[in-house]
VOGU-3710 file (C-alpha; in Angstrom, 3 decimals, decimal comma):
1> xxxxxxxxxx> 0,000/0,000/0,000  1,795/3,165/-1,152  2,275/6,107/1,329  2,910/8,750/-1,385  -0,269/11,067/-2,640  0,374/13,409/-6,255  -2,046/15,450/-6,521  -2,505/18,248/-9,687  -3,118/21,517/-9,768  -4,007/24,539/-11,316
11> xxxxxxxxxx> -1,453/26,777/-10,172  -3,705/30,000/-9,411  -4,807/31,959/-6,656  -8,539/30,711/-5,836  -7,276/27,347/-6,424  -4,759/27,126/-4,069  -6,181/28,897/-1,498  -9,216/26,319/-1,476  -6,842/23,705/-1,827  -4,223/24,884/1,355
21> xxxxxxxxxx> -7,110/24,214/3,852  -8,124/21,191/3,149  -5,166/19,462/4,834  -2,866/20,225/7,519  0,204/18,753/6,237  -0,284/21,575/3,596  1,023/24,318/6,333  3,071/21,652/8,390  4,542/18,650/6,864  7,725/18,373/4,447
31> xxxxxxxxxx> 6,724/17,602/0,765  8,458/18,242/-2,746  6,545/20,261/-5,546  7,272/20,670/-9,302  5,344/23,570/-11,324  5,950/23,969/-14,432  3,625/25,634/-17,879  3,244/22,460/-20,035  -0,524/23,771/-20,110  -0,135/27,102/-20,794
41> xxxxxxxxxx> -2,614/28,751/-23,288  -0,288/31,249/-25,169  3,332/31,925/-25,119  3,975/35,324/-23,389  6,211/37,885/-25,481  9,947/37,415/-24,661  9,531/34,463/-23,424  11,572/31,216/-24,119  9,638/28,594/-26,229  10,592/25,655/-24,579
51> xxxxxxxxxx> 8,560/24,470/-21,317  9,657/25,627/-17,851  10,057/23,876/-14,556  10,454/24,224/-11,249  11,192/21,849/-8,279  10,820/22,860/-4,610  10,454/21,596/-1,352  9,139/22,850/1,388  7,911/22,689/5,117  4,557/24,557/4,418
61> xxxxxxxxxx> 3,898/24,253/0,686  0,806/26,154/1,084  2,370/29,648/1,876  5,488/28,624/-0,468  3,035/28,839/-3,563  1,857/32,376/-2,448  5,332/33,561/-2,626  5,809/31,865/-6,076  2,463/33,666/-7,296  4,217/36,648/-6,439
71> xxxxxxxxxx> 7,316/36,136/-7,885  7,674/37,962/-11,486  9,826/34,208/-12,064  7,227/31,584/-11,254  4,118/33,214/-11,598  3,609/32,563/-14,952  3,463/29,163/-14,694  0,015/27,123/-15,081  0,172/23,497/-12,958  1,242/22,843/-9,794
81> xxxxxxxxxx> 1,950/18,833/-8,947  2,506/18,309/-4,990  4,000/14,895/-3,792  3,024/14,371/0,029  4,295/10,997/1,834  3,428/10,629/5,846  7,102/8,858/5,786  8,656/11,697/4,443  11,133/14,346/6,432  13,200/16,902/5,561
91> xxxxxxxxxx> 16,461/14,645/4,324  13,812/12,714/2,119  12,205/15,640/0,475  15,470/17,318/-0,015  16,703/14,359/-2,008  13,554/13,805/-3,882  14,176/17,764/-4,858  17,421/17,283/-6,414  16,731/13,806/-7,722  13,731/15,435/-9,858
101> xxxxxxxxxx> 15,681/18,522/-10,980  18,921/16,490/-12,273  16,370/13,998/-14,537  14,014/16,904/-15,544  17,420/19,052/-17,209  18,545/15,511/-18,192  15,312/14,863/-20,117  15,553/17,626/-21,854  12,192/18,508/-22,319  11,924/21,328/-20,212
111> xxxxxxxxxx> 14,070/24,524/-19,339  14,942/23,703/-14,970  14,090/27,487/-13,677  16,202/25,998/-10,034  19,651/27,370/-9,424  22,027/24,925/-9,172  23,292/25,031/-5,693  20,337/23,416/-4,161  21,330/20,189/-5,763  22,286/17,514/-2,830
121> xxxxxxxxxx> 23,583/14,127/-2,731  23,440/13,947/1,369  23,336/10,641/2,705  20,689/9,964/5,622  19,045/6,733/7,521  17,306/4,205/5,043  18,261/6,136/2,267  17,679/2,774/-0,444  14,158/2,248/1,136  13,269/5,768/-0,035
131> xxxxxxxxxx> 15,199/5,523/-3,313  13,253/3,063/-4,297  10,235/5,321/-3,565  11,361/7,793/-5,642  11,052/5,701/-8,668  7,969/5,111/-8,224  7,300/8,604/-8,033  8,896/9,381/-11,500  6,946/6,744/-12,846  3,409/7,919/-11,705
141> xxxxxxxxxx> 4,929/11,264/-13,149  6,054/10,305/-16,516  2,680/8,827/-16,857  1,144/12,296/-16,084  3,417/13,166/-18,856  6,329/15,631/-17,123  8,880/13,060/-18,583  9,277/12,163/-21,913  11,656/9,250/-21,614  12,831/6,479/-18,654
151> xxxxxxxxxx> 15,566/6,957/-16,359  18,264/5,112/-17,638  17,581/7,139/-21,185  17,650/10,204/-19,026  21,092/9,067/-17,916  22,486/7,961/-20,565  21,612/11,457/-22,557  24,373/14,378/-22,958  21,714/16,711/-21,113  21,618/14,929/-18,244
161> xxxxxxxxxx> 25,813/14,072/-18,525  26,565/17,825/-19,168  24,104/19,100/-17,325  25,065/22,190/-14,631  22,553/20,245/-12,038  24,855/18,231/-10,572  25,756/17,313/-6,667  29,403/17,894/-6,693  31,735/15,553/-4,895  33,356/17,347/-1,325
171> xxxxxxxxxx> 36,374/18,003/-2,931  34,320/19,861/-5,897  32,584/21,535/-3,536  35,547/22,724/-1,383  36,834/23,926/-4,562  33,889/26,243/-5,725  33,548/27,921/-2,314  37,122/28,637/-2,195  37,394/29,947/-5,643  34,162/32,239/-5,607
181> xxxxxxxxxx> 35,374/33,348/-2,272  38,630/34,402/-4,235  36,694/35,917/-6,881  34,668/38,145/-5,370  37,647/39,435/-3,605  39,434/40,045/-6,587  36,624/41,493/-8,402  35,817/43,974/-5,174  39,436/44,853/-5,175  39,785/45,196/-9,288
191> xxxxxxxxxx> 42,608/42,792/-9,093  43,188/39,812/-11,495  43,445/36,112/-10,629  44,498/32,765/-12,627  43,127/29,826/-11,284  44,118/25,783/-12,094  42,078/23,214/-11,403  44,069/19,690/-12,361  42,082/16,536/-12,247  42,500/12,638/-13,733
201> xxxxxxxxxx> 40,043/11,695/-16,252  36,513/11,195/-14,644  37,430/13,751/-11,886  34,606/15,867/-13,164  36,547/18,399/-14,686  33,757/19,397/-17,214  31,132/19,343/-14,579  32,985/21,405/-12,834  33,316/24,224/-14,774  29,541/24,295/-16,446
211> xxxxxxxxxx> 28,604/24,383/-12,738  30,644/27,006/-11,562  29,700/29,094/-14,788  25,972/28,802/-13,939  26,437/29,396/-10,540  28,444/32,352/-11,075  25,223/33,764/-13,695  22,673/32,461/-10,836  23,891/35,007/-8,671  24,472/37,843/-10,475
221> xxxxxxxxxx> 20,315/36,809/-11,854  19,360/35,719/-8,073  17,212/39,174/-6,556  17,245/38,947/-2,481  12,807/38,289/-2,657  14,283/35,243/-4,803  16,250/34,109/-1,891  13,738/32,036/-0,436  16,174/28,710/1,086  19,530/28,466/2,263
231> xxxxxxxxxx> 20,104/24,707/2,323  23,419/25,184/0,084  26,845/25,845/1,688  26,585/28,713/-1,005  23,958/30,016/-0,344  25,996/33,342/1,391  27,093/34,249/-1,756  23,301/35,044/-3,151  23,144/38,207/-0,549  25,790/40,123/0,744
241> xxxxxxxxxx> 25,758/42,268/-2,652  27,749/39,710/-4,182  25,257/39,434/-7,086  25,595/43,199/-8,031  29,333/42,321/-8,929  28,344/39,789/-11,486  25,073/41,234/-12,686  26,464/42,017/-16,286  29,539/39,910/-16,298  31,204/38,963/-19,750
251> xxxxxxxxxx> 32,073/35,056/-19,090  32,139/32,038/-21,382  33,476/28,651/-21,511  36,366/27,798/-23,812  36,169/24,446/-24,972  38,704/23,579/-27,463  37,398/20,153/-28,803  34,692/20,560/-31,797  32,545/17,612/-30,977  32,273/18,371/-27,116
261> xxxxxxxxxx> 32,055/22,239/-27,539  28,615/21,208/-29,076  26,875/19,222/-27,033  27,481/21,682/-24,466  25,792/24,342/-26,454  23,198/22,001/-26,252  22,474/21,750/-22,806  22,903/25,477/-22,134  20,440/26,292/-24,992  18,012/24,987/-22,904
271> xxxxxxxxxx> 19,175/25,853/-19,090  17,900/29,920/-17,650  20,422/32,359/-17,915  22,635/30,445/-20,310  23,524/30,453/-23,845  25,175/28,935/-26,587  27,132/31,855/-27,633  28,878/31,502/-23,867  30,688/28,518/-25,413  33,721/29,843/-27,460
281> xxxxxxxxxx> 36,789/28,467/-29,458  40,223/30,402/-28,404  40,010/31,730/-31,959  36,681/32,948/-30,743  38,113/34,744/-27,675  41,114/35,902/-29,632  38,910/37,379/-32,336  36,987/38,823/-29,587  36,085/42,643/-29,868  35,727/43,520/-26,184
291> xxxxxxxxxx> 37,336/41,302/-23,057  36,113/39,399/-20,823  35,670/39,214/-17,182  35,925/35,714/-16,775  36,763/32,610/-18,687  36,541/29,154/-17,732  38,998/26,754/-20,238  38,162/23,382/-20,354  40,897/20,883/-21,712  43,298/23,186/-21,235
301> xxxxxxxxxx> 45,955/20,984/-22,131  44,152/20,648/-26,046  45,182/24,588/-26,132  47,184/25,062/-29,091  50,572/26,488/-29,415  51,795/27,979/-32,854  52,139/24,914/-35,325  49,931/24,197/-38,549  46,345/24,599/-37,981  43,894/22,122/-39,652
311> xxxxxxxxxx> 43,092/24,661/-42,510  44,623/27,752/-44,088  42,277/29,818/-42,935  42,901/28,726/-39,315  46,731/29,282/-39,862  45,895/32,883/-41,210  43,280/33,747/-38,414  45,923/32,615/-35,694  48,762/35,077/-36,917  46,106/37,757/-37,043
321> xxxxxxxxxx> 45,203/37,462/-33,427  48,779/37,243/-32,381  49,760/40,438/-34,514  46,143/41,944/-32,974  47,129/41,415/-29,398  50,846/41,525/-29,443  51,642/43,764/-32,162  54,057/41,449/-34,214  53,607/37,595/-35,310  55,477/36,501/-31,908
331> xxxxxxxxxx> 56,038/32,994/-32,925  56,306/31,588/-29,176  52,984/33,373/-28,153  50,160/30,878/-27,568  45,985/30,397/-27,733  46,850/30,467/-23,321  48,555/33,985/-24,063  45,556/34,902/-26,082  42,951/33,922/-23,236  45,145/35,700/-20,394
341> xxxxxxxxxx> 45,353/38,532/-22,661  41,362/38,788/-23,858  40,080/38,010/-20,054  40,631/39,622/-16,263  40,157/36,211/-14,644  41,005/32,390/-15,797  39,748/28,966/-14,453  42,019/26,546/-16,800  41,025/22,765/-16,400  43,557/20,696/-17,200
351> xxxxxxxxxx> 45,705/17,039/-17,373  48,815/17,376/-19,053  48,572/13,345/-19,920  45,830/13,971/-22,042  47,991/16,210/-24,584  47,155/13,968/-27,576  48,767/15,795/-30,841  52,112/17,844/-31,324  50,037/21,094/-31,800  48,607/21,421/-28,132
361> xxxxxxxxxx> 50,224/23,524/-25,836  54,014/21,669/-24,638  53,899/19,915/-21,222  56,658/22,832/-19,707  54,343/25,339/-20,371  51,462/23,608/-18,126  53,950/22,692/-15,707  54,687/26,609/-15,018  50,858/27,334/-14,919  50,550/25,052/-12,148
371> xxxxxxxxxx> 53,433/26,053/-10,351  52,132/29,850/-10,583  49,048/29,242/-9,155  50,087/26,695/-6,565  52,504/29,989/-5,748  49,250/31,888/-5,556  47,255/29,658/-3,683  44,840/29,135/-6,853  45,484/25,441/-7,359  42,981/22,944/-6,582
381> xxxxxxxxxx> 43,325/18,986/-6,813  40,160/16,883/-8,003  41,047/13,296/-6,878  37,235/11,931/-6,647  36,604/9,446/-9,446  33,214/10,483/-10,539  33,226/8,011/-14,005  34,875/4,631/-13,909  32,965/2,728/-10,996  36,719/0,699/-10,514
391> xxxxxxxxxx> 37,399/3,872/-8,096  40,265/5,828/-7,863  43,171/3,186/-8,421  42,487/2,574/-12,034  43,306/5,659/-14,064  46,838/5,395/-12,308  46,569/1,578/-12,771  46,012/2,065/-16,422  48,479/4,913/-16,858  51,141/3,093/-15,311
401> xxxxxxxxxx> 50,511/-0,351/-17,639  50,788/2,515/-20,439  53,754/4,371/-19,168  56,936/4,514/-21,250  59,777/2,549/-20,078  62,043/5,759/-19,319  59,712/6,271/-16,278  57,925/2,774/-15,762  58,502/0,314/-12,562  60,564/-2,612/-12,825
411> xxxxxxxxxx> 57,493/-4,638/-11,804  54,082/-4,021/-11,563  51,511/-5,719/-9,524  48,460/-6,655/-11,151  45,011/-5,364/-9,424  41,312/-6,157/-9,664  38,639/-4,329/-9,279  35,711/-5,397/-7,674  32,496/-4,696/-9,133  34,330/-3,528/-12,403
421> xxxxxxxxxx> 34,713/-5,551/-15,714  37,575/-5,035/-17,211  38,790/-7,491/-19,392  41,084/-8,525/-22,497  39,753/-10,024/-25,516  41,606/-12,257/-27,987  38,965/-11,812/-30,784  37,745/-8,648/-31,481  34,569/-10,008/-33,032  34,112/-11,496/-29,333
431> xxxxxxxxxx> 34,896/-8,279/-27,996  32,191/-6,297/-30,671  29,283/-8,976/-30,043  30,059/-8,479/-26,436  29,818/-4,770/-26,391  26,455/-4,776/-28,426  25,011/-7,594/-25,752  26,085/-4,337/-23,244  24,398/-1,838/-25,266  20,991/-3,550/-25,633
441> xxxxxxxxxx> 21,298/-4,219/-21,610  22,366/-0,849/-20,135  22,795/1,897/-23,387  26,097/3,285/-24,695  28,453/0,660/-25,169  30,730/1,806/-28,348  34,122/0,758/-29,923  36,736/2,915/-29,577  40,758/2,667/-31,153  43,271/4,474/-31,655
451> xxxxxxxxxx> 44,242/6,477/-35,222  45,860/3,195/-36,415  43,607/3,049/-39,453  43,339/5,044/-42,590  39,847/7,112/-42,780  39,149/5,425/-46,387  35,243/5,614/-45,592  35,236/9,775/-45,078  35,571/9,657/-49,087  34,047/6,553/-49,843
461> xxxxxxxxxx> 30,899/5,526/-47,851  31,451/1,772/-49,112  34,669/1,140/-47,682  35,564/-0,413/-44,626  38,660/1,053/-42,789  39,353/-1,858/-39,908  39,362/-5,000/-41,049  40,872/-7,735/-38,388  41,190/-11,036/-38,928  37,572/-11,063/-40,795
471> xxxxxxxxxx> 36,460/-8,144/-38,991  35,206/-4,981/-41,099  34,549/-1,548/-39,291  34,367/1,891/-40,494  35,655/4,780/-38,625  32,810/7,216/-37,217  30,603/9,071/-39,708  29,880/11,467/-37,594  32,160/13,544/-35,968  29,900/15,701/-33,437
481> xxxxxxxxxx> 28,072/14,123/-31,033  28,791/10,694/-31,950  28,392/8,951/-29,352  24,560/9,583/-29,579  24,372/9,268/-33,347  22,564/6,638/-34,804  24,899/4,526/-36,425  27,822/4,922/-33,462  26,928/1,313/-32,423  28,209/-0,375/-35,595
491> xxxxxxxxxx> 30,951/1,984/-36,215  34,472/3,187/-34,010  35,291/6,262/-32,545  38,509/8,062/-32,576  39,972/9,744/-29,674  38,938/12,789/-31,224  35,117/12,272/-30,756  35,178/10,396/-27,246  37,895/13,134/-25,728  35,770/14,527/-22,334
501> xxxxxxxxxx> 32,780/11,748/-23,045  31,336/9,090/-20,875  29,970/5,512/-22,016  28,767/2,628/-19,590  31,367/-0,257/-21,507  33,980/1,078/-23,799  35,723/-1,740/-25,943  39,145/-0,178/-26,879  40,374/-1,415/-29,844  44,537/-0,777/-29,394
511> xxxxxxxxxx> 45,794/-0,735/-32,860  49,279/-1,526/-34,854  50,424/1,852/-33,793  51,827/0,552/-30,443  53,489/-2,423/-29,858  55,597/-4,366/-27,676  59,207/-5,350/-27,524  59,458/-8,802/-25,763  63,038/-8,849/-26,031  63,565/-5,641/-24,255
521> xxxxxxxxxx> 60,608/-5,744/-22,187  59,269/-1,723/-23,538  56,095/-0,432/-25,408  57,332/0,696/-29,036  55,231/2,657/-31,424  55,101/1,432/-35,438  54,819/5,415/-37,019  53,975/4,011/-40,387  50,985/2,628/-38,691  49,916/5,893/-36,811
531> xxxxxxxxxx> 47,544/7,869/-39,483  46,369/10,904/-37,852  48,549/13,242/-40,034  48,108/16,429/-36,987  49,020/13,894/-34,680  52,435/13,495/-35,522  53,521/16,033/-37,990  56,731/18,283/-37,211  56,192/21,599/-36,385  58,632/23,593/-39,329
541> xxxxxxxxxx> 57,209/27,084/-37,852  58,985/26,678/-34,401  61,715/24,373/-35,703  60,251/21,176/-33,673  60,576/17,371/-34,912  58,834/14,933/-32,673  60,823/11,880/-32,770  59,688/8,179/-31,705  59,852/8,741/-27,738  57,497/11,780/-28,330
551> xxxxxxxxxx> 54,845/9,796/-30,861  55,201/7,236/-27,917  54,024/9,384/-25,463  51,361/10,700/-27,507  49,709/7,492/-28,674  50,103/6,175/-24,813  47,961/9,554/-24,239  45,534/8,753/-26,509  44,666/5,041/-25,219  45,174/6,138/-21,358
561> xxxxxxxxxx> 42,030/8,326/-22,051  40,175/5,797/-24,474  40,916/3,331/-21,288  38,960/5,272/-18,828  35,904/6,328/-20,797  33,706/3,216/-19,398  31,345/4,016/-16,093  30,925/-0,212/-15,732  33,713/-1,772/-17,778  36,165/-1,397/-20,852
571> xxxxxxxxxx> 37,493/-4,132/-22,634  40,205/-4,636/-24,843  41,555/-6,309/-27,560  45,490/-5,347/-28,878  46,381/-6,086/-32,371  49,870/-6,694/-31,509  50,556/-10,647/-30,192  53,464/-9,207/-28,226  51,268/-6,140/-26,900  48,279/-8,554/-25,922
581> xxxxxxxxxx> 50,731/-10,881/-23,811  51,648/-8,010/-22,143  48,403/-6,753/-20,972  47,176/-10,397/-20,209  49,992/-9,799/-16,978  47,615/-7,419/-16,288  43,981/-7,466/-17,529  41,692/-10,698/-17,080  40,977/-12,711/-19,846  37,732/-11,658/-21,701
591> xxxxxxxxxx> 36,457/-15,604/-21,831  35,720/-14,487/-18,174  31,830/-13,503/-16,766  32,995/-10,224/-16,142  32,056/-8,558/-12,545  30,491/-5,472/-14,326  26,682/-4,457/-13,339  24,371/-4,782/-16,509  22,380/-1,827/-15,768  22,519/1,324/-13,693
//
């Protein structure tokens, strides 16, 4: 017999007011709400298309939706759906809040009017007993139709991935509140700041800074009648006139890879108070007619440094900005020494070990940005594996199996990981019928190899450009958003389309690019079987040649990161004999159960 009562809604005056007495849990009782327009008769001028929502919780609802009717924000809003459970308390209905928001901006149907901060992930007594409620709950409402899809679609979705309503991890959180605390110093005192934050794949890097960036807009959008809860450990910064300093601030989001820069334009298309024109290429920002206040760089360490660009127009544009900013083609200036030019304040994001071409900015260059700002006090560590369910071992588990021998132990012990499957494959048709068994169980289980192929297919959409032993794959058609593209389960993606991506099983396809030396125990690389042209091209402008040791390093990048893409496994299959008895010291054979989950 279920506890939990729904009830709809209009969400108007005489309504309400009828409704508030009937009850007195509506004026004393903890219970979750969620109005949004989805019945709404016209669209008022100005206003954005798409449907709004909001989530709330509260310990008397009744006078909660009086202040809403009253709030220029909310009061245009038509239904109001109130979820009341005698078992509930305040830990319950605070979870059930964020719970809601994070699958409503994931399901992309709406636009989530919540800020951000709100969003918990607290832990309290007989917290599965309730979870399990709350499915329920988003069952009865998807059937009153304020979802459009199930949960695991929901989470398997870029919106909900990318989305700025996330609960951040402590050491996340530590992070923001130190760094706006820093800001808003700075910015009182008209002083200018550079900020690092360094983090291992699956350290939510990304998250990181589309939260901060809508937190930082929530505030300066936040009015003090809006101020209605403090249950955030940022709340402080929404009074205190800390919103007046970031009312009309110029920030965006630099994002230098193609394919992730727009999915992220997706999500903010579609979240209050951000934009898709707040997500910028460093050509964008060094083109730039005015500066900015703030910029958040993402993948710092895909920056480029002066080498040749993918086009002639790209190699043109970056003199320009250099002569622009600089006053002379300075041939050592960089897209970093645009951004610190263009902006007051900079949040870089980076992991120098995923540097995965010649052309991104050189390792000693990131090493004296981190040493700057750990002079500073501006560097912050993210060390909380938020992807790869193996925990926090396995990035430097992988990274060390991957390391070249100039730095790598004499012996390394092989690990498991509990609750993880990872596993090696001597067939890679085993390996692809096993990844599409994941994919119909749990959602986005792709290939994934490294540039060890020629791209015959991009010309000729007949042509297969893997074939091993009897195996024929093409490379990925698409190369934004493929991941989510209809044909990604039958095709492979490059490191350039997964770079900054999550899927639930990767299968990592390690190509004829790197190999092993059994006689002198140390990974080599085969150059004539590396085919991303950019990825190991000299660099005749600066007088650079990238020998062996440096395309070593590079490819070892580049299957480090394809490694720790998977949230419940990764699997792979090397082409080289010597390479795969290598990793079997290390990785469990694929003819193995595997100990991954199926489903989330």
């Amino acid at each position: 017999m279920t506890t939990c009562e729904i009830t709809r809604l209009a969400f108007s005056q005489e309504t309400l007011k009828a409704w508030g007495s009937t009850d007195p849990r509506h004026s004393n009782w903890p219970v979750v709400y969620v109005l949004d327009d989805s019945h709404k008769d016209s669209e008022p001028a100005g206003r954005l298309s798409l449907n709004e929502v909001y989530v709330g919780e509260s310990l008397n609802v009744a006078a909660r939706m009086r202040q809403h009717l009253d709030s220029s924000q909310k009061n245009h809003l038509t239904t109001v759906r109130v979820i009341v459970d005698k078992t509930f308390n305040k830990s319950v209905c605070l979870d059930l809040e964020s719970y809601l928001i994070r699958l409503l901006a994931g399901d992309g149907r709406y636009s989530v009017l919540n800020r951000n901060d709100g969003v918990t992930d607290a832990d309290y007594y007989d917290r599965a007993t309730y979870r399990a409620k709350f499915l329920e709950i988003f069952d009865e409402l998807r059937r009153d139709g304020l979802f459009s899809r199930t949960v695991p679609e929901i989470e398997n979705s870029d919106h909900f991935k990318l989305s700025p309503f996330k609960a951040l991890t402590p050491d996340q959180a530590s992070s923001v509140e130190d760094i706006l605390e820093g800001l808003f110093e700075d910015l009182q005192r008209g002083a200018q700041s550079t900020i690092v934050i360094q983090g291992a794949p699956g350290t939510g890097k990304t998250v990181l800074a589309i939260y901060l960036l809508k937190l930082i807009i929530d505030i300066g959008r936040t009015t003090p009648a809006e101020g209605l809860d403090g249950n955030s450990m940022f709340s402080d910064f929404f009074g205190s006139g800390y919103g007046d300093l970031v009312k009309d601030i110029r920030i965006g989001l630099v994002v230098p890879q193609q394919s992730l820069r727009e999915s992220i334009k997706k999500v903010f298309n579609k979240t209050p108070g951000l934009h898709p024109g707040m997500v910028l290429t460093p050509f964008d920002v060094g083109g730039a007619e005015q500066d900015f206040d703030v910029l958040l760089i993402d993948e710092t360490h895909r920056l480029n440094q002066r080498a040749n660009q993918p086009s002639g127009v790209q190699n043109k544009k970056f003199r320009e900005i250099t002569e622009t900013l600089f006053g002379s083609d300075d041939l050592t200036k960089t897209q970093l020494d645009w951004i610190r030019t263009k902006s007051k304040h900079q949040i870089f994001l980076l992991d120098a070990a995923q540097s995965v071409r010649p052309a991104d900015l050189p390792r000693t260059l990131l090493d004296e940005l981190v040493r700057e700002t750990e002079r500073s006090g501006r560097h912050y560590r993210l060390t909380s594996q938020m992807r790869v369910r193996a925990g926090d071992d396995y990035v430097g588990y992988v990274r060390a199996i991957l390391r070249p021998p100039s730095v790598a132990p004499r012996e390394l012990v092989r690990q498991e990981f509990e609750g993880y499957d990872f596993r090696m494959f001597d067939s890679v048709a085993d390996m692809r019928e096993e990844i599409r068994r994941r994919d119909a169980e749990s959602g986005l289980a792709r290939l994934v190899a490294g540039y060890a192929w020629e791209w015959k297919s991009r010309s000729d959409k007949t042509a297969h450009d893997i074939e091993i032993d009897g195996s024929y794959l093409r490379w990925n058609s698409s190369a934004i958003d493929w991941i989510a593209s209809p044909k990604s389960l039958e095709e492979v993606g490059s490191i350039h389309t997964v770079q900054g991506y999550d899927l639930n099983y990767a299968g990592v396809i390690i190509g004829p690019d790197l190999t092993y030396d059994m006689a002198n125990r140390q990974l080599t690389i085969d150059r004539a079987a590396y085919f991303d042209k950019k990825g190991k091209e000299n660099n005749p402008v600066l007088g650079k040649a990238y020998g062996d040791q440096d395309l070593l390093q590079f490819i070892t990048n580049i299957y480090a990161v394809l490694l720790t893409r998977g949230i419940l496994g990764t699997y792979v299959y090397a082409c080289d004999p010597g390479l795969r008895a290598y990793l079997a010291k290390f990785i469990g054979n694929g003819s193995a159960t595997g100990g991954g989950p199926a489903s989330r």
